[in-house]
C-alpha positions in Angstrom: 0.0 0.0 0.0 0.8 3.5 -0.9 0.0 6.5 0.7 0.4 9.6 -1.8 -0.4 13.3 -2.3 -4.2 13.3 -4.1 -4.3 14.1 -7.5 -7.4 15.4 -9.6 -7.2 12.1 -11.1 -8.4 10.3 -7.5 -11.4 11.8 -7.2 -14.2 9.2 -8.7 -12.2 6.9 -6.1 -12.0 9.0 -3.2 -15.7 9.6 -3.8 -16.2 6.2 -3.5 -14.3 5.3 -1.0 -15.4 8.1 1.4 -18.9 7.2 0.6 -18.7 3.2 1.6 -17.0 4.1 4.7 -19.0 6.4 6.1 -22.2 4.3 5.2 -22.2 2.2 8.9 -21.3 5.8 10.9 -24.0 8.7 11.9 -22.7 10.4 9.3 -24.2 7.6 7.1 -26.4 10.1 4.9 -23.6 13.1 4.4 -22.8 12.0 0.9 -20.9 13.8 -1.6 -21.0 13.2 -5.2 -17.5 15.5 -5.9 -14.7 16.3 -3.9 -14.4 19.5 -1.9 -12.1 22.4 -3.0 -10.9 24.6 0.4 -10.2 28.2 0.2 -7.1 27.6 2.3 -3.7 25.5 1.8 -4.8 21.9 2.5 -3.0 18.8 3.0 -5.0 15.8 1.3 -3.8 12.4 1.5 -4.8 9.0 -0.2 -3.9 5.6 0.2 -3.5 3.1 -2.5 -3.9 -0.1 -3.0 -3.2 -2.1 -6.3 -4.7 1.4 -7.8 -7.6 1.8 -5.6 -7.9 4.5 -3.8 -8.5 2.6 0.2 -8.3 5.1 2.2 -8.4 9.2 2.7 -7.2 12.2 4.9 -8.0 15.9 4.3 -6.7 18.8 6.3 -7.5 22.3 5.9 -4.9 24.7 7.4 -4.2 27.7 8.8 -1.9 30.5 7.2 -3.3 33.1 9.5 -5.0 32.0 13.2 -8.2 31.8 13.5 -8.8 31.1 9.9 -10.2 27.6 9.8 -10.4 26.0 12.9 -12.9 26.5 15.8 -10.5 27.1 18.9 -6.8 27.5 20.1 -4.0 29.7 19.6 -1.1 29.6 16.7 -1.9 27.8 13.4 -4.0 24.5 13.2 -5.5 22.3 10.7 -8.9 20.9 10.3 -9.3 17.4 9.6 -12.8 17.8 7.0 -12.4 14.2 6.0 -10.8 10.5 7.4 -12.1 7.5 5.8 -10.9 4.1 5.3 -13.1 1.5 3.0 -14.9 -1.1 4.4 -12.7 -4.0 2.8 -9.8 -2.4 4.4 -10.6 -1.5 7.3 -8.5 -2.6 11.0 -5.6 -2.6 8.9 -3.6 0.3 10.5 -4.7 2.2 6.8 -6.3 5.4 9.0 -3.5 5.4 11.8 -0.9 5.4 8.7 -3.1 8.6 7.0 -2.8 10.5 10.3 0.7 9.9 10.8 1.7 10.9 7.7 -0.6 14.1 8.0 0.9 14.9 11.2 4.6 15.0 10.0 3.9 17.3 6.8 1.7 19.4 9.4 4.8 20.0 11.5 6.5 20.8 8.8 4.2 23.2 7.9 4.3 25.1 11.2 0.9 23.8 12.7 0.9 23.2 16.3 -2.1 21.5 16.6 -5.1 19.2 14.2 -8.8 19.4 14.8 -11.5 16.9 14.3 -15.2 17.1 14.5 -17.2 13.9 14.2 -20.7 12.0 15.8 -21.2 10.0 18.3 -19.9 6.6 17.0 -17.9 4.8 19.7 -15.5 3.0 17.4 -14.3 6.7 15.8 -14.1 8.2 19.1 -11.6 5.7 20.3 -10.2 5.8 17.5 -9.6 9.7 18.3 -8.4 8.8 21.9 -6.3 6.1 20.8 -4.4 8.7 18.5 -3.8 11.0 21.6 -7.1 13.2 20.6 -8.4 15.0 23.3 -12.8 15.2 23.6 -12.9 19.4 23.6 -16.4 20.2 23.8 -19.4 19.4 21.9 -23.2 20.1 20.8 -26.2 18.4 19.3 -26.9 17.4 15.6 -30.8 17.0 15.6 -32.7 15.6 12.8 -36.4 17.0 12.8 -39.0 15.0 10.7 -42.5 15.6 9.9 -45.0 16.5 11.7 -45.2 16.6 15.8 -41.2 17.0 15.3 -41.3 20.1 13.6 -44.2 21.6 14.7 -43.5 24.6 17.2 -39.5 24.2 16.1 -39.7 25.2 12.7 -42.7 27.2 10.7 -42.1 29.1 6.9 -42.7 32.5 6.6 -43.8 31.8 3.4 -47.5 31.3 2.2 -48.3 27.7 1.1 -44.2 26.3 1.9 -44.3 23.4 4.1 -41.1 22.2 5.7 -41.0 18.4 5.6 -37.5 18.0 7.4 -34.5 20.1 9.2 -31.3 19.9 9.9 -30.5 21.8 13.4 -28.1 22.8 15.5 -28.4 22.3 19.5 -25.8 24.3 21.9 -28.1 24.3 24.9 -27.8 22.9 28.0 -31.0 21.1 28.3 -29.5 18.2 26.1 -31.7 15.2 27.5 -35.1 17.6 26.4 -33.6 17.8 23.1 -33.2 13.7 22.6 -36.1 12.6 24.4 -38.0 14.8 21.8 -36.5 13.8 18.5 -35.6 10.5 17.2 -32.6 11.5 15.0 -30.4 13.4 17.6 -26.3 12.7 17.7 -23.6 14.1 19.4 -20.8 16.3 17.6 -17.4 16.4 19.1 -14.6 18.6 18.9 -11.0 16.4 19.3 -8.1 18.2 19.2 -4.3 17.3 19.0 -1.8 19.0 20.2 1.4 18.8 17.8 5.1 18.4 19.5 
């Protein structure tokens, strides 16, 4: 296995790949048909396997603080995307991504890497395994339908009838929030400090 700089070339397979993997993850139904472009410097990583594209990493840095990521001091980088397909998974293919990411981040001048992701225990270990540390947090909430969304969300416009939303939660009256909707994970900010 190789892991490489991504080229324009990879991007049918990074597609695919960063769609299988996140298929069993609450992030399941966050698909993306192209690849994203950042507006700052970015450190994107594949890894390859007999021409497949197995695996992914994407940081968006900092060239000026405060720029991309949510909290800290001195430069950072956001990781937007980490994903390992399915077949390949528990092969070290993700721990091999980050470490590779880390040393060009160094390089780079970053003192630290940023993660957000839901409340799947595997990827959360996987965080805290990698020397992550859990930041703070809020709610994704998923409201559907009827009962859900009435009294949460109304149009202002005649005869438009929302169906579903997509909401934020940063209260502190979390346990109101998920014994109310059915769709309700956890968001987590992990962040590394870089030696």
């Amino acid at each position: 296995m190789e892991i490489r700089q991504y080229n324009p070339n990879d991007e049918k397979g990074w597609v695919h790949c960063r769609v299988l993997s996140f298929l069993d993850t609450a992030y399941y139904d966050n698909v993306l048909r192209e690849k994203e472009t950042y507006e700052n410097p970015a450190i994107e990583l594949v890894a390859v396997e007999e021409g497949h594209i197995v695996g992914l990493l994407d940081i968006e840095y900092e060239v000026k603080e405060g720029t991309v990521c949510s909290r800290g001091t001195g430069l950072g980088g956001m990781i937007w995307h980490i994903a390992v397909h399915p077949d390949f998974q528990r092969k070290g293919i993700g721990n091999q991504l980050l470490y590779e990411a880390e040393k060009i981040s160094k390089q780079k001048g970053l003192n630290r890497l940023e993660a957000w992701t839901r409340d799947d225990a595997w990827v959360n270990k996987w965080y805290e395994k990698n020397e992550f540390q859990k930041v703070e947090s809020y709610l994704h909430v998923y409201l559907v339908g009827g009962q859900e969304l009435d009294g949460a969300i109304k149009s202002q416009i005649p005869k438009l009838y929302p169906v579903q939303a997509f909401a934020h939660y940063v209260g502190d009256q979390k346990d109101i929030i998920t014994e109310k909707y059915k769709r309700v994970h956890e968001c987590m900010c992990y962040e590394k400090k870089l030696v």
